[in-house]
N, C-alpha and C positions, 0 to 999 in steps of 0.2 A: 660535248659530253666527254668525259675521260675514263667513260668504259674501257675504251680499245688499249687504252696504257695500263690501266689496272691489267686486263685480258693477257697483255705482254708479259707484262712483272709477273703474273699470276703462273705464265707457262715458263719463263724464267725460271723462277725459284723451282717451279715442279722440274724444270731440266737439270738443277742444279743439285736438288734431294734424290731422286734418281740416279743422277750418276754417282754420288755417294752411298747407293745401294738400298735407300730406302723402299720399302717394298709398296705402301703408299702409293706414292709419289708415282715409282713405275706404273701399277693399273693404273692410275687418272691420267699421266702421259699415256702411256699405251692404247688405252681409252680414248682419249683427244684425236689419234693420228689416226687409230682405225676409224672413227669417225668423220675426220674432219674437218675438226670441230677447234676452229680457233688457230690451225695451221694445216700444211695442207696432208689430206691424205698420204699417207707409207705407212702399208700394210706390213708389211718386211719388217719392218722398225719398230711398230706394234708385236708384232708376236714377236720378236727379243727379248722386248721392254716384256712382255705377258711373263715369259719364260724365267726372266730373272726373278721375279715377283712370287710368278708359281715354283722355283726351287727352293724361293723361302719361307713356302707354305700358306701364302693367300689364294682362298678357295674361292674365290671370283679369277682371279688371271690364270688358276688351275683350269676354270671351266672355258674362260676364253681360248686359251691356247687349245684344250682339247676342241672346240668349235672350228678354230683354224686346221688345224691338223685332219678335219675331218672335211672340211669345203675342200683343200690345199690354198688356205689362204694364207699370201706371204708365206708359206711352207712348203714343200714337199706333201703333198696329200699322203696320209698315211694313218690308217683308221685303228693298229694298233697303238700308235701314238695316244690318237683321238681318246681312246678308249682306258688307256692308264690315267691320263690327265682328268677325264671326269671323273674316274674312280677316286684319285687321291682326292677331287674339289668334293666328292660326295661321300667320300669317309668323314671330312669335318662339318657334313648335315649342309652343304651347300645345296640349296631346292633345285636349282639351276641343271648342277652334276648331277642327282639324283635324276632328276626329268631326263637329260640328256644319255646318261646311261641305258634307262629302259627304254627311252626310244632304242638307244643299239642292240640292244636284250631283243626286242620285240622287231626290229625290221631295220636297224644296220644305219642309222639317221641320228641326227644328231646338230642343235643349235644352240647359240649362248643370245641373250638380252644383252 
């Protein structure tokens, strides 16, 4: 089967749209690594890739990065982070950041899908 070279080429060109600042490209890589999924796990790497993504306003890597910042995953634990990141994901109607926020409202907790 030639899954696995497609899988290649596939994270290829996403390494390659990413580092050209596609915001795309970042969550599906960021996505991948926090995962696992296809190469190996880096957390660290992931919330970068989230970071860059979420300053250019995608409200899925807005909601990841707030989920890492709130585990301290690949981050500095730090729940006012946490807590900006869901609000920006859940100003653009992100369900994710919205859910994630009022867990923090209601009892200080907070996860991404």
């Amino acid at each position: 089967s030639n899954a696995p070279h497609t899988e290649a080429m596939d994270l290829r060109l996403l390494e390659s749209a990413a580092a050209m600042g596609h915001s795309e490209a970042q969550y599906a890589l960021g996505t991948a690594l926090l995962m696992g999924d296809g190469l190996p796990q880096d957390v660290s790497r992931a919330a970068s890739l989230f970071k860059m993504s979420a300053v250019q306003g995608d409200a899925r890597s807005q909601c990841n990065l707030g989920a890492m910042y709130a585990q301290g995953l690949g981050v500095e634990q730090d729940h006012a982070e946490a807590k900006r990141w869901y609000e920006l994901s859940a100003e653009q109607g992100n369900a994710d950041g919205q859910y994630n926020l009022a867990l923090i409202y209601a009892q200080g907790l907070g996860g991404c899908a």
